[in-house]
C-alpha positions in Angstrom: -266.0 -109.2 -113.4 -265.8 -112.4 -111.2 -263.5 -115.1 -111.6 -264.4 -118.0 -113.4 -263.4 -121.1 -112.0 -262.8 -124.4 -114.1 -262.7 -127.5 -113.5 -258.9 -129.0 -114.1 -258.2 -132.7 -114.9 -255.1 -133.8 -113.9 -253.9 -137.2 -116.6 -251.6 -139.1 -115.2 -249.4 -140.6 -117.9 -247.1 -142.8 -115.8 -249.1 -145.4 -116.1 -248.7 -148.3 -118.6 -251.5 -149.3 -121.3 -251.7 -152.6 -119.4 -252.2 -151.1 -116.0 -255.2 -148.8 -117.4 -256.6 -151.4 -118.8 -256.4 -153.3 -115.4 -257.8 -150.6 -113.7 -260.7 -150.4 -116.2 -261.2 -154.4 -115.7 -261.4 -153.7 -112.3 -264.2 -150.9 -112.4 -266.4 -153.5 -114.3 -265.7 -156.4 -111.6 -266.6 -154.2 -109.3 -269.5 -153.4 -111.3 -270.6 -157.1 -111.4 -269.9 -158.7 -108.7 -268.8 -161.9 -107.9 -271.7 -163.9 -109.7 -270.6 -166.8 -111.1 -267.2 -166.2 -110.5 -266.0 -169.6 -111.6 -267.4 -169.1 -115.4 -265.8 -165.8 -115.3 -262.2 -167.6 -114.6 -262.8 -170.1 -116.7 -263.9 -167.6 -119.6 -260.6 -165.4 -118.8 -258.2 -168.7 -118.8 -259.7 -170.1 -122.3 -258.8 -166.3 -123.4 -255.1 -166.2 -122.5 -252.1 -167.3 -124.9 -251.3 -171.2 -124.5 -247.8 -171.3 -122.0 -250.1 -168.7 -119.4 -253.5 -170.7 -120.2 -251.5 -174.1 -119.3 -250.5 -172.8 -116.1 -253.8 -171.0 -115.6 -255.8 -173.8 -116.0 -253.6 -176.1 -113.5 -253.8 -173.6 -110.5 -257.4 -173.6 -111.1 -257.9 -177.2 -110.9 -255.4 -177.7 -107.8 -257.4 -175.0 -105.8 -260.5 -176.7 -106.5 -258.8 -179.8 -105.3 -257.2 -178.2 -102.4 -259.7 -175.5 -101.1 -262.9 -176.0 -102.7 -264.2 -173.7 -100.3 -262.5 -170.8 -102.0 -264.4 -168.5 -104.4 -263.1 -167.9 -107.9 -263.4 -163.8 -108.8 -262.0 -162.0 -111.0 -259.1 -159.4 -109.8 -258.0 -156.7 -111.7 -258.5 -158.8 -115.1 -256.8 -161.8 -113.6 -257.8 -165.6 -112.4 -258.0 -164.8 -107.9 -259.7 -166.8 -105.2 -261.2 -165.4 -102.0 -262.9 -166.1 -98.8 -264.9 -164.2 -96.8 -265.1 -161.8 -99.5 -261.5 -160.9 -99.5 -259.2 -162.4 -102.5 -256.4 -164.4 -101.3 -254.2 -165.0 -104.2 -254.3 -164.4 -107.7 -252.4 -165.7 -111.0 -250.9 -163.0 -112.7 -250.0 -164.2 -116.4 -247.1 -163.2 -118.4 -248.8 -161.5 -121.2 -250.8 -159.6 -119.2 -247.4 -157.3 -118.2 -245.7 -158.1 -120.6 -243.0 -160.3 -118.1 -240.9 -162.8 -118.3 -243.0 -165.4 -116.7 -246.5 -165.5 -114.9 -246.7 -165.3 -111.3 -248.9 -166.3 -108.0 -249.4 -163.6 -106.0 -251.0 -163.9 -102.4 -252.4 -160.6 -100.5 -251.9 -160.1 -96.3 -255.3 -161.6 -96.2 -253.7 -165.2 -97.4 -251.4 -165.1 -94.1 -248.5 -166.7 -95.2 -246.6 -165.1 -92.4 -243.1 -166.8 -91.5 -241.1 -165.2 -89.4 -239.8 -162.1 -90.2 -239.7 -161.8 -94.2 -241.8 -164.1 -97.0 -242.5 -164.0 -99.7 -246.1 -162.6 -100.9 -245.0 -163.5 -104.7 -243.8 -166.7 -106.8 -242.6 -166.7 -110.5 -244.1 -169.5 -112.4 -241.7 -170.1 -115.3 -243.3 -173.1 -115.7 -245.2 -175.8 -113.6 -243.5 -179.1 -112.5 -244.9 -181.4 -109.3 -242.6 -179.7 -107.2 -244.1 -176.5 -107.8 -247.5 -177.8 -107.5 -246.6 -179.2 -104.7 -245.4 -175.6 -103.4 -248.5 -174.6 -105.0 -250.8 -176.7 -103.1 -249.2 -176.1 -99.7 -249.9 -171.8 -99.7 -253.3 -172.5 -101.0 -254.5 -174.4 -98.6 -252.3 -172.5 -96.2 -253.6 -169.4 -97.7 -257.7 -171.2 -97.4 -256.9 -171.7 -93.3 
């Protein structure tokens, strides 16, 4: 008789419910595009918890004042901006992890080289005009 082969699955458990379920968010972006990418961040900001909707909702209204050009997208479930079709930055709330504090995250395509180290990532405890300020410097930094 011949061997039978079968088909193995490998699960990876390491992975956290909330990363699963930003991979799956993800796969549907992906699926849909970028259509109407500004409803879609609008729609995912009125669903987060208040502190992370606050915050949300004030980096989207300074990078529409600061780089209109910039098109709102969804990124792996979370509020992101992009141009040329590659996203810049993204805001990466609290809940969502389960972290202390929501964050800004910018990609390699933001170039927000300085010298020899940067930072690619800013915690967000909470938003003063300094930090929108800071805020409105990498994003149009980040737009070019």
């Amino acid at each position: 008789m011949g061997l039978m082969k079968t088909k193995t699955t490998k699960r990876y458990n390491e992975f956290t419910a909330e990363e699963k379920s930003a991979m799956r968010a993800r796969v549907a972006e992906l699926k849909v595009g970028d259509a109407d990418g500004d409803s879609q961040v609008v729609t995912k900001l009125a669903g987060m918890g208040k502190p992370d909707r606050a915050i949300g909702e004030r980096i989207h209204a300074i990078v529409k004042a600061a780089a209109p050009s910039l098109a709102p997208r969804l990124y792996y479930g979370m509020p992101a901006y992009s141009k040329d079709g590659k996203t810049l930055f993204w805001f990466k709330p609290a809940e969502k992890f389960k972290t202390r504090y929501a964050t800004l995250g910018f990609s390699d395509a933001a170039r927000l080289d300085d010298g020899e180290i940067w930072a690619t990532e800013y915690a967000l405890p909470k938003l003063t005009s300094a930090v929108e300020a800071k805020i409105t410097s990498l994003v149009k930094k980040a737009a070019g």
